[in-house]
C-alpha positions as CSV (number, residue, x, y, z in Angstrom):
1,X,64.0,22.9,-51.1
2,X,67.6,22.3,-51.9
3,X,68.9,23.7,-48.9
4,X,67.0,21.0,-47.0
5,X,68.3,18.3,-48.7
6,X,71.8,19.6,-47.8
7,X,71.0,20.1,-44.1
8,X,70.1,16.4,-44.3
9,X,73.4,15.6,-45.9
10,X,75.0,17.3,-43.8
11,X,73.7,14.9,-40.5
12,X,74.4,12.2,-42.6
13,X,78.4,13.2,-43.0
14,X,78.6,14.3,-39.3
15,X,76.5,10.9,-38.6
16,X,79.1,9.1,-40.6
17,X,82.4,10.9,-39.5
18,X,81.4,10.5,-35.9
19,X,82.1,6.2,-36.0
20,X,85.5,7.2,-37.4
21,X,86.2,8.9,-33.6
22,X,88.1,6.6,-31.2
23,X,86.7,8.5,-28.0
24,X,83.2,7.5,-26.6
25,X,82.4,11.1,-25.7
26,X,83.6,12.2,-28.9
27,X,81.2,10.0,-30.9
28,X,78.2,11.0,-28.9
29,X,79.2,14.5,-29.3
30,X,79.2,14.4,-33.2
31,X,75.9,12.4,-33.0
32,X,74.1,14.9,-31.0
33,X,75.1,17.4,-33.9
34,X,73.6,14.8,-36.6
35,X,70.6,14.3,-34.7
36,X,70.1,18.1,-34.5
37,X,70.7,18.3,-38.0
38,X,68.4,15.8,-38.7
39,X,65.7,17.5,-36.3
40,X,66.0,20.8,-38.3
41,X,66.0,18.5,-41.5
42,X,62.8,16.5,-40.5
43,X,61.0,19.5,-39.3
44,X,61.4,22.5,-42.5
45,X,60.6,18.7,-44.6
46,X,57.2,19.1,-42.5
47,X,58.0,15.4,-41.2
48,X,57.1,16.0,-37.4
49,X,57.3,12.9,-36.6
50,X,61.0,12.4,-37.9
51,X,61.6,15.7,-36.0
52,X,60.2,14.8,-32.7
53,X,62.1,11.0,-32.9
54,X,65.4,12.6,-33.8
55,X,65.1,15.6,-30.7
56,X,64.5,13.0,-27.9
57,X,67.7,10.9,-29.5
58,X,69.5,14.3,-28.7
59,X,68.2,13.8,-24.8
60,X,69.0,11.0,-24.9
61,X,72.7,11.4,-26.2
62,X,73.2,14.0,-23.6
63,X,71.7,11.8,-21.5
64,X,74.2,8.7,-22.5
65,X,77.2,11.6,-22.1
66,X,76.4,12.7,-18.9
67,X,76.6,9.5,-17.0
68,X,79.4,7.4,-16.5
69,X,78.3,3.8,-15.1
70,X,77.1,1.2,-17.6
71,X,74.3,0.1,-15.6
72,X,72.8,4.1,-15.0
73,X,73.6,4.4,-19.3
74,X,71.4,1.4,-19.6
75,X,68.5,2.8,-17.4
76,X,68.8,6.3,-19.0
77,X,68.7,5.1,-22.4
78,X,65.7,2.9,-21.5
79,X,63.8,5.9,-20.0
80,X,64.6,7.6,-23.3
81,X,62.7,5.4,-25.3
């Protein structure tokens, strides 16, 4: 059970760290790898709900990496939701 905790921890400091980035892409990068962290911590919790919020934020990361113009981010981040 432990080693859960620390996987969560884990997407925490990589959550954290990644608002210290000056890049945009470099942000969103780090954040994908928290919300993965946090989908594999949700899910061995047995919180599926936790799980399946933080795998579409990592769509919807890649999505937000992916495009370039404000207004398509906007619509893509929409659609994520």
């Amino acid at each position: 059970m432990i080693y859960i905790q620390l996987i969560g921890f884990l997407a925490f400091a990589v959550l954290v760290l990644s608002f210290y980035k000056k890049k945009v892409s470099t942000i969103i990068s780090y954040q994908i790898v928290s919300n993965f962290a946090y989908t594999v911590h949700y899910f061995l919790l047995g919180a599926l709900s936790g799980a399946y919020i933080s795998f579409i934020g990592i769509f919807r990361n890649i999505a937000v990496l992916k495009v370039k113009k404000h207004k398509k981010v906007l619509v893509a981040v929409v659609i994520s939701l």
